[in-house]
C-alpha positions in Angstrom: 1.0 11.6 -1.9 1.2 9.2 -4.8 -1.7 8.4 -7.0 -0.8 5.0 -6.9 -1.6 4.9 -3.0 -5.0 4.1 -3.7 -3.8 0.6 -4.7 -1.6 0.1 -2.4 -3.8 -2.3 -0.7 -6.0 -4.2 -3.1 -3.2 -6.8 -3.4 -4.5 -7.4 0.0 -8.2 -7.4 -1.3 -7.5 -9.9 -3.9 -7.9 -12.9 -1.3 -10.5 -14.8 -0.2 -10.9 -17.1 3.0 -9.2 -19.9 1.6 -6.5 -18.1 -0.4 -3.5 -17.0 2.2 -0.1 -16.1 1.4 2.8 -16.3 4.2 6.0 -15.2 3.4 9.8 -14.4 4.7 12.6 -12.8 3.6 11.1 -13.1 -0.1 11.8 -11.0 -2.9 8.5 -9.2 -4.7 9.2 -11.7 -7.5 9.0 -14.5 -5.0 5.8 -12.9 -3.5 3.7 -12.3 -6.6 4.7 -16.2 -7.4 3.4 -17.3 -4.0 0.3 -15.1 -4.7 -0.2 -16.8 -8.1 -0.2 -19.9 -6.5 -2.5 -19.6 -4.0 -4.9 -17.5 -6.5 -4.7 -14.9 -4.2 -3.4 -13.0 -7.6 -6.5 -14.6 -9.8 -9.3 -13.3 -7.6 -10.3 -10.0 -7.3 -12.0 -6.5 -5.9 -15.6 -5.9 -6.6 -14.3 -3.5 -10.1 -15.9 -0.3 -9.6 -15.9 3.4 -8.3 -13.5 3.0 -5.1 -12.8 6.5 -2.7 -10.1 6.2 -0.5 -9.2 8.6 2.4 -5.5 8.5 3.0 -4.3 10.5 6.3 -1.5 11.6 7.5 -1.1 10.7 11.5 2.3 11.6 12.5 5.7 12.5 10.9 9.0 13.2 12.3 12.4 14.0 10.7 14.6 13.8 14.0 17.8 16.5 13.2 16.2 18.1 10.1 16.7 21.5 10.0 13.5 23.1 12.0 11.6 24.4 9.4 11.4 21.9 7.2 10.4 19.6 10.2 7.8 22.4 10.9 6.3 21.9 7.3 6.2 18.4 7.1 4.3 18.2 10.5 2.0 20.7 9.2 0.5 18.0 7.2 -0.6 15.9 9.9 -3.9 14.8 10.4 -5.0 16.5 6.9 -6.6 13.0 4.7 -6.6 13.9 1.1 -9.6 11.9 -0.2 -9.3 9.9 -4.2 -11.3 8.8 -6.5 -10.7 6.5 -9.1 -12.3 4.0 -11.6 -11.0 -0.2 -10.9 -11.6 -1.8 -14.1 -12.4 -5.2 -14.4 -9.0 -6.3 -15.9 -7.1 -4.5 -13.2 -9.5 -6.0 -10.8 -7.7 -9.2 -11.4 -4.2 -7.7 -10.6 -4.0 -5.8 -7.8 -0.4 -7.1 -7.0 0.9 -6.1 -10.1 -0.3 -2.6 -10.4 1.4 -2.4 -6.5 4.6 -3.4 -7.5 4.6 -1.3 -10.3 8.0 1.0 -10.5 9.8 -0.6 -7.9 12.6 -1.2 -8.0 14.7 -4.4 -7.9 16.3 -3.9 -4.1 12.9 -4.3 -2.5 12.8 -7.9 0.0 9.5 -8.7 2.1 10.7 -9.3 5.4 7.7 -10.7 6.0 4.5 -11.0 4.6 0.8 -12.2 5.6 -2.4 -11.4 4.2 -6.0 -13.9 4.4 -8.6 -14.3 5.9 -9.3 -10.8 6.0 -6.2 -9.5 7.4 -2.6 -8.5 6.3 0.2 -7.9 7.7 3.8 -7.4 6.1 6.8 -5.2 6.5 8.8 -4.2 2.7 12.4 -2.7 3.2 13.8 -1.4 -0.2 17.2 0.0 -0.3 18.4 2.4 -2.8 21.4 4.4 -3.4 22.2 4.3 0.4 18.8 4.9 1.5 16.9 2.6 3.5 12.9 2.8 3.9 11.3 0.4 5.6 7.2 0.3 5.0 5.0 -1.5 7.2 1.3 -2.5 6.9 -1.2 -3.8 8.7 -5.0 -3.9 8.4 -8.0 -5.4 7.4 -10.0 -6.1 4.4 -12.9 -7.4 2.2 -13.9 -7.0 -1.5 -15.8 -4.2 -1.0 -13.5 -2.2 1.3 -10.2 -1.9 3.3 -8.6 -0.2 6.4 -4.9 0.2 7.0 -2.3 1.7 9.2 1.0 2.0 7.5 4.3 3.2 8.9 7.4 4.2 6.7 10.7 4.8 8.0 13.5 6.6 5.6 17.2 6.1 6.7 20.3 7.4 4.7 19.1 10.1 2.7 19.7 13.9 3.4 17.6 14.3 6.5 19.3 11.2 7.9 15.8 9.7 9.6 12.3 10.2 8.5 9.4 8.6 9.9 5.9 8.2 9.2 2.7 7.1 10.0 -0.4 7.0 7.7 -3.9 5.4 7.5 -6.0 4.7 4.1 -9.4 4.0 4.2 -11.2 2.8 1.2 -14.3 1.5 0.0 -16.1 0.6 -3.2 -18.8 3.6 -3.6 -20.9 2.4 -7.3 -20.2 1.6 -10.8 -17.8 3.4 -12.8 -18.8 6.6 -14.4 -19.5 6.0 -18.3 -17.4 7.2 -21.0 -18.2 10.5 -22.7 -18.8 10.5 -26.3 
Protein backbone atom coordinates (compact mmCIF):
# COMPACT_ATOMS: atom_id res chain seq x y z
CA UNK A 1 0.00 0.00 0.00
CA UNK A 2 1.16 3.49 -0.81
CA UNK A 3 3.00 5.52 1.67
CA UNK A 4 1.11 8.39 0.83
CA UNK A 5 -2.14 6.59 2.27
CA UNK A 6 -1.48 8.01 5.47
CA UNK A 7 -2.54 11.36 4.10
CA UNK A 8 -5.08 10.42 2.30
CA UNK A 9 -7.49 11.85 4.76
CA UNK A 10 -6.07 14.90 6.51
CA UNK A 11 -7.51 17.00 3.60
CA UNK A 12 -10.60 15.93 5.48
CA UNK A 13 -8.90 16.95 8.91
CA UNK A 14 -8.08 20.40 7.69
CA UNK A 15 -11.73 21.67 8.54
CA UNK A 16 -13.29 22.98 11.24
CA UNK A 17 -17.10 23.47 12.22
CA UNK A 18 -17.58 26.38 10.23
CA UNK A 19 -15.36 25.62 7.31
CA UNK A 20 -17.46 23.05 4.74
CA UNK A 21 -16.81 22.32 1.35
CA UNK A 22 -19.69 20.75 -1.07
CA UNK A 23 -18.98 19.91 -4.29
CA UNK A 24 -20.24 18.21 -7.84
CA UNK A 25 -18.86 17.11 -10.73
CA UNK A 26 -15.65 19.32 -9.96
CA UNK A 27 -12.32 18.85 -11.11
CA UNK A 28 -9.34 18.58 -8.17
CA UNK A 29 -8.40 22.08 -9.37
CA UNK A 30 -11.94 23.24 -8.72
CA UNK A 31 -11.88 21.40 -5.35
CA UNK A 32 -8.66 22.65 -3.84
CA UNK A 33 -10.08 26.29 -4.92
CA UNK A 34 -13.38 25.67 -3.04
CA UNK A 35 -11.19 24.41 -0.15
CA UNK A 36 -9.08 27.73 -0.27
CA UNK A 37 -11.98 29.52 0.01
CA UNK A 38 -13.67 28.26 2.73
CA UNK A 39 -10.11 27.98 4.58
CA UNK A 40 -10.84 24.54 4.89
CA UNK A 41 -7.13 24.42 3.04
CA UNK A 42 -5.56 27.24 5.66
CA UNK A 43 -6.43 25.32 8.87
CA UNK A 44 -4.84 22.45 9.88
CA UNK A 45 -4.04 18.88 11.83
CA UNK A 46 -2.57 19.11 15.28
CA UNK A 47 1.43 18.63 13.46
CA UNK A 48 2.88 15.80 15.06
CA UNK A 49 3.69 11.95 15.34
CA UNK A 50 0.38 10.44 13.54
CA UNK A 51 0.02 6.22 13.32
CA UNK A 52 -2.38 5.13 11.07
CA UNK A 53 -3.70 1.44 10.70
CA UNK A 54 -4.88 0.89 7.21
CA UNK A 55 -6.82 -2.65 6.64
CA UNK A 56 -7.72 -4.42 4.12
CA UNK A 57 -11.57 -5.72 4.35
CA UNK A 58 -12.43 -7.31 1.25
CA UNK A 59 -11.18 -7.67 -2.41
CA UNK A 60 -12.47 -9.24 -5.42
CA UNK A 61 -11.23 -9.50 -9.00
CA UNK A 62 -14.39 -11.20 -10.62
CA UNK A 63 -12.79 -13.40 -13.85
CA UNK A 64 -9.15 -13.09 -12.85
CA UNK A 65 -7.39 -16.01 -13.23
CA UNK A 66 -7.77 -18.07 -9.76
CA UNK A 67 -4.64 -17.74 -8.30
CA UNK A 68 -4.09 -14.46 -8.57
CA UNK A 69 -7.63 -13.87 -7.01
CA UNK A 70 -6.41 -16.36 -4.31
CA UNK A 71 -3.34 -13.99 -3.53
CA UNK A 72 -4.94 -10.86 -3.45
CA UNK A 73 -7.65 -12.20 -0.99
CA UNK A 74 -5.01 -13.48 1.05
CA UNK A 75 -4.39 -10.00 2.17
CA UNK A 76 -7.62 -9.40 3.71
CA UNK A 77 -8.13 -8.43 6.99
CA UNK A 78 -4.15 -8.02 7.48
CA UNK A 79 -3.82 -3.77 8.67
CA UNK A 80 -0.36 -2.69 7.97
CA UNK A 81 0.20 0.01 10.74
CA UNK A 82 2.56 3.64 9.66
CA UNK A 83 4.25 5.96 11.25
CA UNK A 84 5.16 9.20 10.12
CA UNK A 85 6.21 12.68 11.27
CA UNK A 86 3.32 15.89 10.08
CA UNK A 87 5.30 18.87 10.10
CA UNK A 88 3.90 22.09 10.74
CA UNK A 89 4.14 23.41 7.15
CA UNK A 90 2.52 20.29 5.77
CA UNK A 91 0.06 20.63 8.53
CA UNK A 92 -1.37 23.52 6.59
CA UNK A 93 -1.83 21.50 3.33
CA UNK A 94 -3.23 18.41 3.69
CA UNK A 95 -5.11 18.80 0.28
CA UNK A 96 -2.15 19.35 -1.59
CA UNK A 97 0.07 16.60 -0.41
CA UNK A 98 -3.37 14.32 -1.36
CA UNK A 99 -3.44 15.37 -4.73
CA UNK A 100 -0.04 14.99 -5.19
CA UNK A 101 0.76 12.72 -8.55
CA UNK A 102 -2.49 12.63 -9.85
CA UNK A 103 -3.13 12.89 -12.62
CA UNK A 104 -5.09 15.45 -14.71
CA UNK A 105 -8.30 12.90 -15.68
CA UNK A 106 -9.35 12.82 -12.05
CA UNK A 107 -13.28 14.68 -11.51
CA UNK A 108 -14.99 14.65 -7.94
CA UNK A 109 -18.35 13.34 -8.52
CA UNK A 110 -19.07 14.61 -5.48
CA UNK A 111 -17.66 15.86 -2.59
CA UNK A 112 -18.54 16.74 1.18
CA UNK A 113 -16.48 17.12 4.15
CA UNK A 114 -17.35 19.48 7.63
CA UNK A 115 -18.54 19.36 10.47
CA UNK A 116 -16.68 16.37 11.22
CA UNK A 117 -17.65 14.29 8.42
CA UNK A 118 -16.72 13.60 4.76
CA UNK A 119 -18.04 12.11 2.20
CA UNK A 120 -16.97 12.12 -1.62
CA UNK A 121 -16.58 9.65 -4.45
CA UNK A 122 -13.21 10.52 -7.11
CA UNK A 123 -13.32 8.61 -10.53
CA UNK A 124 -9.95 9.05 -12.49
CA UNK A 125 -9.70 7.57 -15.79
CA UNK A 126 -6.51 6.64 -17.40
CA UNK A 127 -5.46 4.96 -20.44
CA UNK A 128 -8.76 3.02 -20.59
CA UNK A 129 -8.90 2.29 -17.05
CA UNK A 130 -11.58 3.45 -14.79
CA UNK A 131 -11.25 3.49 -10.83
CA UNK A 132 -13.65 4.83 -9.01
CA UNK A 133 -12.56 5.71 -5.07
CA UNK A 134 -15.00 6.37 -2.50
CA UNK A 135 -14.74 7.68 1.09
CA UNK A 136 -16.61 8.17 3.80
CA UNK A 137 -15.88 8.82 7.50
CA UNK A 138 -15.37 10.89 10.27
CA UNK A 139 -12.87 13.21 11.68
CA UNK A 140 -11.22 15.65 14.15
CA UNK A 141 -7.68 17.32 14.52
CA UNK A 142 -6.44 14.79 16.52
CA UNK A 143 -7.74 11.76 14.68
CA UNK A 144 -9.72 10.19 11.73
CA UNK A 145 -11.71 6.95 10.72
CA UNK A 146 -12.53 6.00 7.25
CA UNK A 147 -13.98 3.32 5.10
CA UNK A 148 -12.88 3.57 1.50
CA UNK A 149 -13.95 1.49 -1.44
CA UNK A 150 -12.09 1.43 -4.87
CA UNK A 151 -13.31 -0.05 -7.95
CA UNK A 152 -10.75 -0.65 -11.06
CA UNK A 153 -12.54 -1.17 -14.56
CA UNK A 154 -10.58 -1.60 -17.94
CA UNK A 155 -7.37 -2.82 -17.10
CA UNK A 156 -6.11 -6.42 -17.52
CA UNK A 157 -8.22 -8.14 -14.83
CA UNK A 158 -11.24 -6.32 -16.29
CA UNK A 159 -12.95 -5.63 -12.54
CA UNK A 160 -11.24 -5.10 -9.35
CA UNK A 161 -12.80 -4.12 -6.25
CA UNK A 162 -11.95 -3.11 -2.92
CA UNK A 163 -12.69 -2.28 0.39
CA UNK A 164 -10.38 -0.70 2.95
CA UNK A 165 -10.45 1.16 6.36
CA UNK A 166 -7.63 3.70 7.88
CA UNK A 167 -7.61 4.55 11.23
CA UNK A 168 -5.40 7.31 12.39
CA UNK A 169 -4.60 9.33 15.20
CA UNK A 170 -2.04 11.83 16.45
CA UNK A 171 0.16 9.74 19.10
CA UNK A 172 3.00 12.78 20.47
CA UNK A 173 5.48 15.20 19.20
CA UNK A 174 7.79 14.37 16.41
CA UNK A 175 10.82 12.54 17.23
CA UNK A 176 14.01 15.09 17.23
CA UNK A 177 16.60 15.21 14.67
CA UNK A 178 19.83 13.30 15.17
CA UNK A 179 22.92 15.12 15.16
Amino acid sequence: MNKHLIWLVPLALAGCKKNAVEAQNASIEEVAEKMKESGVAQTSLHPGQWQATVKLDNISAPGAPPELEKNMRSSIGQARTMLECLTEENAKKPFERFVEGMNKDCKYDHISMGNGKIDSKLVCTTDGLTRTMTMQGAYSPESYKLQMTTEATGGPVKRVNMTMTLDAKRVGECPKKQG
